[in-house]
Structures are given as structure tokens and as C-alpha cells.
LUMNUKOL-41372 format. One record per atom (N, C-alpha, C): x negated, y, z negated; residue in one letter. Coordinates in steps of 0.02 Angstrom, whole numbers, plus 50000, padded with zeros to 5 digits. Layout:
N
XYZa...
% end
This chain:
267
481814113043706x482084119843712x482364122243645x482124128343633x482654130943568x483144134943574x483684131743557x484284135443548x484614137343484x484224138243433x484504141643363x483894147143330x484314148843315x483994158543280x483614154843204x483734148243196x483874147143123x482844141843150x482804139543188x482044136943196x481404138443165x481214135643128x480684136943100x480114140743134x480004138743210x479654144843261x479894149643249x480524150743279x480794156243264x480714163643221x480784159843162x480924160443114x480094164843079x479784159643101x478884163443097x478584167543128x478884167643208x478704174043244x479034178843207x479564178843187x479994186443178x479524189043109x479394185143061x478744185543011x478264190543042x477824185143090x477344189343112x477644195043129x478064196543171x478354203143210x478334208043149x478524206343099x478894211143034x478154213242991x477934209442977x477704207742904x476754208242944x476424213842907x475664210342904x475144207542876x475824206842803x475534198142773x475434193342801x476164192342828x475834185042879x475544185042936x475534188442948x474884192343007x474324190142985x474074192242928x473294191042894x473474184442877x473994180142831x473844174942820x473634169242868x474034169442933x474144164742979x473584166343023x473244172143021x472754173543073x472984177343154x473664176243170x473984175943230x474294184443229x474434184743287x474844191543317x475094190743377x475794194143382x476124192343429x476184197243512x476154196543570x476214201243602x476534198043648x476974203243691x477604202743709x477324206043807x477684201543845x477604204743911x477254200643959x477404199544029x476944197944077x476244202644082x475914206844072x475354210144090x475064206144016x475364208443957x474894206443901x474904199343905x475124195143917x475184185343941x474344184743977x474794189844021x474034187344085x473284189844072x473064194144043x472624199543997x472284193443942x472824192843918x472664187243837x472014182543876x471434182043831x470984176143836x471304169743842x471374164143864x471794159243852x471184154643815x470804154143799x470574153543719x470714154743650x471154160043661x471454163243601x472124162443598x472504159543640x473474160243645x473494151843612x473564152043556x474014148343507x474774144943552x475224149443567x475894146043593x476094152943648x476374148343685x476854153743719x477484151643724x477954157443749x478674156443727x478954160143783x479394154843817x479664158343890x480644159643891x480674161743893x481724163843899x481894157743950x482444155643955x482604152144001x482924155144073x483024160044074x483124165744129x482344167144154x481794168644106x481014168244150x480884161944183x480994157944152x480874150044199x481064150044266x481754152844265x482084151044328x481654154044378x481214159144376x480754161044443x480234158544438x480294155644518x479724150944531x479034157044536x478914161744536x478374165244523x478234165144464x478604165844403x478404166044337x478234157344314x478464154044339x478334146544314x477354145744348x477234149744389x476584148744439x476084154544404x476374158344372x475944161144305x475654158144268x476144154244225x476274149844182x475694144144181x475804140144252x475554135444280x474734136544282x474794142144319x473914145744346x473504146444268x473744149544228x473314149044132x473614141044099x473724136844130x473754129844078x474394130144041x475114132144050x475414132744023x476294129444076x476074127044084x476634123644113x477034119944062x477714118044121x478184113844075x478044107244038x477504105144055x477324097344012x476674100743962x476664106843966x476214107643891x476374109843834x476064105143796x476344108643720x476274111343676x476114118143711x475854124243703x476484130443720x477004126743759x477664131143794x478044128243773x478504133343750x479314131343731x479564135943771x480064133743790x480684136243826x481184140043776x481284145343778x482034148843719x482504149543746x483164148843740x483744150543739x483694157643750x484124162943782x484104169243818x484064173243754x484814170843728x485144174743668x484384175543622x484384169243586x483984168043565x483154172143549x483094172443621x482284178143651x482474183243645x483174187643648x483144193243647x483254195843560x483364191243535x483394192343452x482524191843427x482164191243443x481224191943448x480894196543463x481394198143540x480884202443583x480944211243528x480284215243525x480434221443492x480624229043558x480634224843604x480724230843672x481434232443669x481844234843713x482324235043753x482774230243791x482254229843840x482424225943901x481834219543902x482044214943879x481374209543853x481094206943912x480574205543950x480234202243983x480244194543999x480374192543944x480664185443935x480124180743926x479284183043904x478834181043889x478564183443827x478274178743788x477734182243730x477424176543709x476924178143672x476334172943634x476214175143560x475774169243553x475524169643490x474754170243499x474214174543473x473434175443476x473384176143420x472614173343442x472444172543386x471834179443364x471814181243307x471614187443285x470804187443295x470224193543292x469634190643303x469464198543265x468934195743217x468484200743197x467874201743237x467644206243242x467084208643286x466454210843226x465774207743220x465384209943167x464994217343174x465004219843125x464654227443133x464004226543177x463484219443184x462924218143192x463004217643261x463814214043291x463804216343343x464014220743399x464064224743352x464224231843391x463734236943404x463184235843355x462414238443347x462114236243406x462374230443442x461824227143474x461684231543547x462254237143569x462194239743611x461704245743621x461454245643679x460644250543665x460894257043635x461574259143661x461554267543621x462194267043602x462534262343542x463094261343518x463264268743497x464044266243513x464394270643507x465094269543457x465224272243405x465754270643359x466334273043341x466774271843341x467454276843318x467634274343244x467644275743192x467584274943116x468224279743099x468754274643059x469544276143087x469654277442987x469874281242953x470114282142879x470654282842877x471114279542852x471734279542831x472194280842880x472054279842940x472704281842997x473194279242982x473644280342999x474294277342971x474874275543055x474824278743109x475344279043144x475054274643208x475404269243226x475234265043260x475064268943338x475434273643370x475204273843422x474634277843437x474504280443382x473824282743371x473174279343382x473554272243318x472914267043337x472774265043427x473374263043432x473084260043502x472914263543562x473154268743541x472844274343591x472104275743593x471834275043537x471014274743505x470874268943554x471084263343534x470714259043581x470944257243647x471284261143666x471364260143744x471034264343789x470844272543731x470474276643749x469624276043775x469534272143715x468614268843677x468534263743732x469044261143750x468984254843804x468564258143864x468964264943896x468864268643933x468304273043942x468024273743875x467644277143865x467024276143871x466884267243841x466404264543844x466194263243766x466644263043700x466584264143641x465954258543630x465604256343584x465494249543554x465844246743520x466294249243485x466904246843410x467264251143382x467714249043355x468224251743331x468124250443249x468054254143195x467924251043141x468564255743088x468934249443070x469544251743024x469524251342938x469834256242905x469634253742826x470424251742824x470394246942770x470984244842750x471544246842742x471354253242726x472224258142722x472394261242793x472054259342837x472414260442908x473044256442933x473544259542946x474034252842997x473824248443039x473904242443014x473754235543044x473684235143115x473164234443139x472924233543192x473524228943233x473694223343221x474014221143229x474814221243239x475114227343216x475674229943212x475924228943296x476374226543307x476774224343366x476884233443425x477004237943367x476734245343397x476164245343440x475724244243382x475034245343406x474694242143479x475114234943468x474694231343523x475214232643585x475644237143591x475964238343638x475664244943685x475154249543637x474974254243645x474324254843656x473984248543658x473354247743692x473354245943752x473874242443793x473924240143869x473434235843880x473204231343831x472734225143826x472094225743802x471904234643804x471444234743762x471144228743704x471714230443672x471504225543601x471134215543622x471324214943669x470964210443684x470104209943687x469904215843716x469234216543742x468894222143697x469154226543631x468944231143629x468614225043558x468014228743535x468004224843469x467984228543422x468114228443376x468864230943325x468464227743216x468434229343187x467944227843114x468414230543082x468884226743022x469084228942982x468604228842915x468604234142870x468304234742819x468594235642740x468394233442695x468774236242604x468724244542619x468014245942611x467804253942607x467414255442669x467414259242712x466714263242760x466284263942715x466304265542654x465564267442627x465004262142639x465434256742635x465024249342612x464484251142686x464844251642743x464524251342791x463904255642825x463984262742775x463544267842797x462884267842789x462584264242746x462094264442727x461714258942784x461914253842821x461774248242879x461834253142940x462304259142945x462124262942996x461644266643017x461344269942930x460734272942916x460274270242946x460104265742931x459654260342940x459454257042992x460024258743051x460014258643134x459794260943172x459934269543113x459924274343157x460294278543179x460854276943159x461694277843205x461724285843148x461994291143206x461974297743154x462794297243156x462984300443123x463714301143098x463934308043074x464614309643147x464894314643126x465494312643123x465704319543071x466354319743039x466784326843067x467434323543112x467784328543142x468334332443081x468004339343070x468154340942997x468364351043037x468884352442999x469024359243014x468344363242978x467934363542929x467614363542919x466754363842942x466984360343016x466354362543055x465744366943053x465254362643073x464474368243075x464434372643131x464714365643194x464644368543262x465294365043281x465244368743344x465994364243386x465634357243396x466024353943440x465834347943464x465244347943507x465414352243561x465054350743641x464544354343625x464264356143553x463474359643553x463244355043513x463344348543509x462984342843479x462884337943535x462534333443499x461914330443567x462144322643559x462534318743594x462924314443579x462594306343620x461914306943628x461464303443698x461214296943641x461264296243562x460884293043535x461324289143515x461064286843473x461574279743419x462304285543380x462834284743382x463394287643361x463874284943353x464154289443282x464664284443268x465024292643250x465624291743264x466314297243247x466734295443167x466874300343127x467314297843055x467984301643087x468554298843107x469224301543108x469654299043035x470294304943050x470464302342971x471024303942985x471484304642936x472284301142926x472584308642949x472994308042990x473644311243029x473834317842987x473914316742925x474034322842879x473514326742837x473134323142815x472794325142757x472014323842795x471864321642861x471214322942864x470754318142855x470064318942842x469734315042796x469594316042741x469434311042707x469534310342630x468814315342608x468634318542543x467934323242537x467504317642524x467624311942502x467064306642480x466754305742558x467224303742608x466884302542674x466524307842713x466974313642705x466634318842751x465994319142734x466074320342647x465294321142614x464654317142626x464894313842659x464324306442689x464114306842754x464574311642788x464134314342865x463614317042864x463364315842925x462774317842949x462914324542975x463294326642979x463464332743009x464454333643039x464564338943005x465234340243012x465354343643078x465864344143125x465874344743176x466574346943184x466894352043231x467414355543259x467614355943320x468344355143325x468514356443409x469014361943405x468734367943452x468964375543445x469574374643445x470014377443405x470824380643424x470794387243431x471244386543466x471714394243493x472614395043482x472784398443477x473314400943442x473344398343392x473964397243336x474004396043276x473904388143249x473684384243305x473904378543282x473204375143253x473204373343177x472594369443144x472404366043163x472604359943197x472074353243213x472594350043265x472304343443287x472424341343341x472584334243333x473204332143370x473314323743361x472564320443334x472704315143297x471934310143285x471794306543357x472304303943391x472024302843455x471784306843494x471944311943495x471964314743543x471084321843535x471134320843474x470414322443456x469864317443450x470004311043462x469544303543472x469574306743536x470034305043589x469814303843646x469274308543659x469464316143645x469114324143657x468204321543624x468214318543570x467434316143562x467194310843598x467674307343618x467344300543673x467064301343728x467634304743755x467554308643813x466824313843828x466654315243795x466244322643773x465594318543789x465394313343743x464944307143729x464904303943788x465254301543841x465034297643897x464994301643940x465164309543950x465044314544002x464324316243992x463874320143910x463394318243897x462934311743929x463204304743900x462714299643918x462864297244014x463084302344048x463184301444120x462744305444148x462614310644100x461974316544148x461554313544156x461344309144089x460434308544101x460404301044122x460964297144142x460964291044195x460494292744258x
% end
């Protein structure tokens, strides 16, 4: 059992929690909660970590028990209350969390789907954005999620709170540059639009039934002109009254959405 703040476990989750250096170095990310516990691949859960107030219910010990994680494995530590609630990043802590392990998803296999479908993410910056993307794409039926490096860490303890387990199942490509990648899309097939005020046409007068991939871009400033300039076609979603543009999620979902209503007619 641990009972000091000062534990080298300890001490490394709150790392991971903080920091997405050690995120990338260690490979691992942390998520917090009974739904995300039970969700998690148990192929992928590194450690789990229970409060000593969660123990005490014999339903949560039969959780525990049911994924391989009982009291004689040593894979579970028991924490001190105090202790768990100096970890937990909620409120009202659950009195569960783990350690997973991180997983890249290859561009090759996200292609592999007959009429892939892509969300191609530039510089986002605000976590509940991200996970809203992929809790959305989950829903949607995305093929991948593909991030460039100056996006907020996938991994961000935000983020994976805001997928609702998404992030487990969605598959997810971090990249240096998108450019690197455009030219392998070409080459697929995959056409590529860029959600740009700038638009040729609105959205819903483009034909969304083939290989596709979406360019969204950063919260303030848009997409970058190097990227837009690399679409296949620039694309718009109408406003009315004064207001310029539209959450980045919330204009992902509006093209996802659009794309599996399309690929539902001609089912």
C-alpha cells in the first residue's frame, strides 16, 4: 500500500499528469475513472491504482477481479485516500486510474479502409477540442485522426477525459509536418479539403462518397496558407449573422457528419 506523496510511483504519475515530455518519453498516459478502467484494452494497462476507500466495495474489487487485476497482482497498488486525491485531476476522484500504454496508428493503416475517411488536425491547441474530434470521428465512422506536432498532446489528461474512451479505439497518427504525408494521399487517391472561409462552395455541394480526408486548423488563426494551398479544394460552412467561423470541433463534427449522411444514401 502507499502511503506517502513522496513515492517514486507517485511521484511519476503526477509527471505524466503534468508534463508531455514524459508522456512521450515513457510511452504511457494516464486516465482516471471507472468507465475509462473498464473501456481500457487490458493489453495496454501498464498499472492500476485503487484508493483504499474504492477497495472497500465489494463491487469495485469484482471489477478489478473480472480484467486480471486483483489484490495478489502486481499490476495493483492500493493508495492511501489522502494520497489518491493529491493525483486525481477531477473534483470528486473516483478512486481509480491507470497507466496505458500509448499506440500509434500507421497512415497505411488507415488507408486500408475501402472509402477512408480522415480528419487532418494543424496546430489545434485546446484540448477539448481534441477529444471532441475523436469522440465525434468515433461516431462518425472516421478512419483516423492525423495530428501535426504543434497540436496539444493527444495525451493531455484534458483530452482523454473528453473523448469518453474514444481514444482507445479511435486510431490517432502523429506527424513532424502534414506535408510529408500528402503526397501518399495523392497516391491513394484520398482528395483533400480544406475548411477555409475562403471557400469555392459550401460544404453540402461537395461529394464526400470517395476516399477523404478533411484539413482543420488552429482555434485562432485557422489554417496555415502553406496547407490550405495544398488542398484539393477549399470548402465553406454558411454563416449567418455576424459571426466568422465556427468552433474547430464543432465544424469537424458539421463535415463528418455531412460525409456519413452522404455515404448512408447510396448504402
Amino acid at each position: 500500500m502507499i502511503t506517502s506523496m513522496s513515492n517514486a510511483q507517485i511521484k511519476h504519475i503526477q509527471q505524466l499528469m503534468k508534463k508531455a515530455k514524459a508522456r512521450r518519453e515513457s510511452g504511457l498516459f494516464v486516465v482516471e475513472g471507472m468507465k475509462m478502467f473498464r473501456e481500457a484494452p487490458k493489453d495496454r494497462i501498464e498499472k492500476v491504482y485503487a484508493s483504499t476507500s474504492f477497495l472497500e466495495s465489494g463491487d469495485n474489487r469484482a471489477v478489478l477481479e473480472e480484467k486480471g487485476f486483483g489484490s495478489e497482482s502486481p499490476d495493483m497498488e492500493e493508495v492511501d485516500d489522502k494520497v489518491f486525491r493529491s493525483l486525481s485531476d477531477t473534483v470528486t476522484p473516483q478512486g481509480i486510474l491507470c497507466l496505458v500504454r500509448q499506440v500509434d496508428t500507421p497512415l497505411s493503416a488507415m488507408l486500408e479502409a475501402r472509402q477512408p475517411l480522415l480528419m487532418i488536425l494543424e496546430d489545434l491547441q485546446d484540448p477539448g477540442n481534441l477529444g471532441t474530434i475523436l469522440r465525434t470521428g468515433e461516431g462518425a465512422g472516421v478512419s483516423g485522426v492525423i495530428l501535426n506536432k504543434n497540436c496539444v498532446d493527444l495525451y493531455n489528461p484534458k483530452v482523454i477525459r473528453s473523448t469518453m474512451g474514444s481514444v482507445y479505439r479511435m486510431p490517432v497518427l502523429t506527424v513532424d509536418s502534414i506535408s510529408d504525408i500528402l503526397p501518399e494521399l495523392k497516391k491513394q487517391g484520398v482528395r483533400t479539403y480544406a475548411a477555409h472561409l475562403r471557400g469555392e462552395h459550401f460544404y453540402d455541394q461537395e461529394d464526400f462518397r470517395g476516399k477523404t480526408a478533411f484539413f482543420i486548423g488552429n482555434e485562432g488563426n485557422g489554417l496555415s496558407d502553406e496547407l490550405s494551398g495544398q488542398a484539393d479544394c477549399l470548402i465553406k460552412i454558411p454563416m449567418l449573422g455576424q459571426v466568422e467561423s465556427l468552433n474547430a470541433a464543432m465544424a469537424a463534427g458539421i463535415l463528418m457528419y455531412e460525409t456519413s449522411r452522404q455515404r448512408r444514401k447510396v448504402l
